[in-house]
N, C-alpha and C positions, 0 to 999 in steps of 0.2 A: 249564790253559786253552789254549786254540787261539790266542790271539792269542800267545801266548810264540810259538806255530812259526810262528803270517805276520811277528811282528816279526823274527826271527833269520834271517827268507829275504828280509825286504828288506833289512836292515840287508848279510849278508852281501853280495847281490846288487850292490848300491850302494858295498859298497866295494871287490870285486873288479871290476868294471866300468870301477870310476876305475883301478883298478891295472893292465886288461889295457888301455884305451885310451891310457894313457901310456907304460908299458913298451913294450909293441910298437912305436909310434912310436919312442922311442929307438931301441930294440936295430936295428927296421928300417932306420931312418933311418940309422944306422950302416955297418949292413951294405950298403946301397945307395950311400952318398955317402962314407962315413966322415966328418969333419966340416962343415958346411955352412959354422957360421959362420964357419971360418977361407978352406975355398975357395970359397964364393959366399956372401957375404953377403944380398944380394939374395933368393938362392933359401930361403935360412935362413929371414927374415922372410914366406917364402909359405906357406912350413910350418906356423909357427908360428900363421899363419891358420888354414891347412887344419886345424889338430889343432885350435884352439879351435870352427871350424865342425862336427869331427867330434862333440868331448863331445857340443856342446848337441844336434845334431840327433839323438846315441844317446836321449842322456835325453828327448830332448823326443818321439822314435819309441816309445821303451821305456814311458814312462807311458801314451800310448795304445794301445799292442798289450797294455799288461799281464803284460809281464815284471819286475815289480818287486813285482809282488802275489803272495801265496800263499790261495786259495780252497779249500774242502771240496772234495776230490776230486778234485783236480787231478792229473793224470796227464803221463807220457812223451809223449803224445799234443800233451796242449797246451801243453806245453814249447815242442817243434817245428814249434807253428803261430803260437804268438807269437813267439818268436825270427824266424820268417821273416818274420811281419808288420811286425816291429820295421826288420828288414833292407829291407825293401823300400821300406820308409818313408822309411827313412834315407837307400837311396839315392837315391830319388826327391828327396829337399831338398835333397840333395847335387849331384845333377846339375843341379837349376835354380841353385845357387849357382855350380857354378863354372863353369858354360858362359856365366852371368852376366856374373860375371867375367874370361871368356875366359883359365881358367887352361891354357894349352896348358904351361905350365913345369913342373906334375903329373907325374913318374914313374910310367908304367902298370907297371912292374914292382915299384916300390914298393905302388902303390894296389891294385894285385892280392891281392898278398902281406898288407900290413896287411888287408886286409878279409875275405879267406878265412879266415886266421886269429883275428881277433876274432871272427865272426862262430860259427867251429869253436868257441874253445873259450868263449865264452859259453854256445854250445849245451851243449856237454857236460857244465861242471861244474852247471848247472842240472839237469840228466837227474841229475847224480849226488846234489844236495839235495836235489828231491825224492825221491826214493828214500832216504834218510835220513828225512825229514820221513816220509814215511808208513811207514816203519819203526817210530819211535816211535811213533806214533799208534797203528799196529799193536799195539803192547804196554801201550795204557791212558793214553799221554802226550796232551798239548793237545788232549784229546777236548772239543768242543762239547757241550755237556748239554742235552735237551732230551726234552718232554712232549707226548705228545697231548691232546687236548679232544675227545670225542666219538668217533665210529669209523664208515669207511669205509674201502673195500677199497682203496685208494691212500696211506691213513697206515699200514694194514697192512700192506701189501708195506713202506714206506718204514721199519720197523721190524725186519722180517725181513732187508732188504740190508744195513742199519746194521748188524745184529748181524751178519753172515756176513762182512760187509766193514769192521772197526773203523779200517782204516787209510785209508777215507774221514774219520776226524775227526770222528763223532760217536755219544753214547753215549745209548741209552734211557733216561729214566731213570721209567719207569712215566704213569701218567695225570694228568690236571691236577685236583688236586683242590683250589685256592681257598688253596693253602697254599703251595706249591713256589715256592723264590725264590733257593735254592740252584741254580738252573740257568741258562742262556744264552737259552733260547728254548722259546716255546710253539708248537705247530703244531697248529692248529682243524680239525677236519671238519667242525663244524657247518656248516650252511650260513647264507649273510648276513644279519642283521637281524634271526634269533632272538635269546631271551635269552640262551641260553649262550654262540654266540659273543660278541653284546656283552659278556658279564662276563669273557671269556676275555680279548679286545681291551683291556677298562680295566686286570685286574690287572695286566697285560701291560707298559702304557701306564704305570701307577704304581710299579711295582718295574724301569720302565727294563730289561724285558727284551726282545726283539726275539719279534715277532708274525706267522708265516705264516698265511695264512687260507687257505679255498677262494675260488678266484675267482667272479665274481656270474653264471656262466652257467647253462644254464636245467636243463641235466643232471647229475648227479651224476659221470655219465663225465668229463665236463669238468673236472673239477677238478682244480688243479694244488697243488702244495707244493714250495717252491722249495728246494731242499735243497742243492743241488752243483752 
């Protein structure tokens, strides 16, 4: 199942995150000051700020860019657009915090350096679990299982990419016929307010499986299926 590889990319995610945003601080803080507490105590205590302003504002940037999530399809691509998002974020909370508090005691060659590099190798090991993740996927792992209802040239195509591209994370598994429960998700062509999509919606609805539909627009081109 698919959710074993979004739980193992957040879990990972989460605890390498805590581990690159405190190490660095050390090892930097070392190499910049060597010890703080014993030659400025004062400056020690501003650090210690800094670094509890840096977690929250990662975690609190990184839950809304959505680097902590793992989605069908997710690519190299949008790695490096959340990461950036996340960063951007971060420094924006960041700079209204400490020009707030008028931290001029801040080491720009410290805050240079931690941030280049959290920010590096965040990027990087992410680029390298996804590519893992969808390696597996690629070979039959935490595939998504799901059905059609009806047929239209947009669940077709959407059947033909799945099969040519498995390391999107999802696996055909034939048509819906009133019985399928062994799977994750039905995806309707019908259009709205027939009966088949209604019965497609309820069994859907009753076996607790997740329900794409076509959207209610007035063309058949219009229709969307949320897939990735």
């Amino acid at each position: 199942m698919q959710n074993q590889g979004t739980n193992i990319f957040r879990l990972v995610t989460l605890l390498a995150d805590s581990a690159l945003l405190l190490v660095l601080f050390v090892v930097i803080g070392y190499w910049r000051f060597d010890d703080l507490r014993i030659a400025n105590p004062e400056y020690y205590n501003y650090y210690l700020q800094l670094l509890v302003l840096t977690v929250v504002s990662w975690f609190a940037a990184g839950r809304w860019s959505g680097i902590f999530s793992y989605t069908s399809g997710l690519e190299q691509r949008n790695v490096t657009a959340n990461v950036l998002r996340a960063a951007l974020a971060q420094f924006a909370m960041l700079a209204i915090i400490v020009v707030g508090l008028k931290g001029y005691y801040y080491s720009r060659v410290f805050l240079a350096t931690y941030f280049m590099l959290l920010y590096g190798l965040a990027w990087l090991y992410r680029l390298l679990l996804v590519n893992y993740l969808r390696n597996q996927m690629a070979r039959g792992k935490w595939q998504r299982t799901y059905v059609i209802s009806g047929t239209h040239a947009t669940a077709e195509a959407l059947v033909k990419l799945t099969a040519l591209r498995p390391e999107l994370g999802w696996s055909f598994q034939g048509t819906f016929d009133g019985k399928n429960k062994a799977i994750d998700e039905i995806i309707c062509a019908h259009a709205p307010g027939t009966s088949a999509y209604e019965s497609a919606a309820n069994f859907a609805l009753n076996a607790g499986l997740r329900f794409i539909g076509r959207s209610h627009a007035p063309h058949p081109e219009t229709m969307r299926v949320k897939c990735f």
